[in-house]
C-alpha positions in Angstrom: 0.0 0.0 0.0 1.4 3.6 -1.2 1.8 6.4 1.7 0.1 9.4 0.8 1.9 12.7 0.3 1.3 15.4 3.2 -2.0 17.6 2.3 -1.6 21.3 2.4 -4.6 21.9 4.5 -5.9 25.0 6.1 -9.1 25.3 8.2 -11.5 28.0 8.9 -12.3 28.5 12.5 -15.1 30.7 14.0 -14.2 32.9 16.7 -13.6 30.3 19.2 -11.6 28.6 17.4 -13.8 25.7 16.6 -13.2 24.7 12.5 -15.9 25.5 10.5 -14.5 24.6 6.8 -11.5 22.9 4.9 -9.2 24.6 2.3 -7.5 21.9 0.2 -5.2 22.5 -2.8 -7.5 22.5 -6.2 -5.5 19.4 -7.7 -6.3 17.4 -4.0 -9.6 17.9 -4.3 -9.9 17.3 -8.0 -7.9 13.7 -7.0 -10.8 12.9 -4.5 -13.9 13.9 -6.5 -12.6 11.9 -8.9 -11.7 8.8 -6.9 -15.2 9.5 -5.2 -17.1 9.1 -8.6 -14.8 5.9 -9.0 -16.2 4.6 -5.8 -19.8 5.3 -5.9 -19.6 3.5 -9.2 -17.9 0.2 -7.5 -21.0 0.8 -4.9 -23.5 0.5 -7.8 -22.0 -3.0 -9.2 -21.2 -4.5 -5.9 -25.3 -3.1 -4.6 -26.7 -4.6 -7.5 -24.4 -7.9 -7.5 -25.8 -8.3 -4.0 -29.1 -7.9 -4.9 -28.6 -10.4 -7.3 -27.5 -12.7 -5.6 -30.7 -12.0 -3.0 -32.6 -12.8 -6.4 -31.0 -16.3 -6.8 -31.5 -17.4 -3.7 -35.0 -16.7 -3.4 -35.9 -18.7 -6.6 -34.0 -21.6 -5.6 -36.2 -21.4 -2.7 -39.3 -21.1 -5.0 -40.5 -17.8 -3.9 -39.1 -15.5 -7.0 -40.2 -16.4 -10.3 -37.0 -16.9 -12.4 -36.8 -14.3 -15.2 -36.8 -15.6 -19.5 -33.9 -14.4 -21.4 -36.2 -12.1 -23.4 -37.3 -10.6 -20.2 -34.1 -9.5 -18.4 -32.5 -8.4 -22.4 -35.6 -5.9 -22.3 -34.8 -4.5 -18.8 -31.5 -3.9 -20.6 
């Protein structure tokens, strides 16, 4: 696992010096977005994987109805 470089952070405080925001460097944050949006898509397969697999085990059981080819291509 890499080490991450320092952040250049600054915070905001209110006049008792309790922080109230965050100033990162553009580039830091631009990293982050971007490796959020990479995440939340990860989350989306793995969610709907899961559910799957929910899916599967309920008709095994009897208590889905399995899906026809022609049915899951058209939720496509």
């Amino acid at each position: 696992m890499a080490v991450a470089a320092p952040i250049d952070v600054k915070y905001i405080t209110d006049m008792t010096g309790k922080r109230k925001e965050v100033v990162i460097p553009y580039q830091t944050w631009k990293s982050m977005t971007e490796e959020l949006e990479i995440l939340k898509e990860k989350q989306k397969i793995l969610l709907g994987l899961q559910q799957a697999c929910r899916e599967v085990k309920e008709q095994a059981r009897g208590n889905l109805k399995e899906q026809t080819l022609d049915e899951f291509l058209n939720e496509l």
